[in-house]
Steps between C-alpha positions, in 0.01 A plus 500: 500500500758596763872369350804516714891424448639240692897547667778464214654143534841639350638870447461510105153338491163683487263412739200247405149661597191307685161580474273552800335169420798309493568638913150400553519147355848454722300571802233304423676212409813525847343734714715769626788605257789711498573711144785688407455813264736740288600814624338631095151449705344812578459536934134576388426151325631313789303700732184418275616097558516548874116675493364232240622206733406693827177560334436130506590404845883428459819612743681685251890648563687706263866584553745635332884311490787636435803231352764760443648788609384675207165735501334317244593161602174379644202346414133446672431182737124417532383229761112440434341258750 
């Protein structure tokens, strides 16, 4: 089962994770969604998210969004509808 981190909610904090089913139920239950993920998530794993959803007929966009001016301030915007 695919788990990924959701975006920090505060600099000290550890981001909470989400399974694949949990995404899946949120679509299911609101239609199109928009998710936020950690930078800690691997490029790959979101890439895998993108295919599974594509795979099933969905409009998926994956971006990545930079807050800061720093390099590693950033984290992974994913519109599935």
């Amino acid at each position: 089962m695919m788990e990924l981190k959701l975006v920090r909610t505060g600099l000290g904090e550890k981001p909470k994770t989400i399974e694949l089913a949990k995404i899946e139920e949120a679509i299911a239950k609101e239609g199109g969604q928009i998710f936020y993920f950690d930078k800690d998530n691997s490029h790959k794993d979101l890439v895998k998210l993108v295919e599974h959803f594509e795979a099933k007929d969905f409009s998926v966009y994956l971006r990545q969004v930079k807050y800061g001016l720093n390099e590693q301030d950033y984290m992974y915007e994913v519109h599935i509808l």
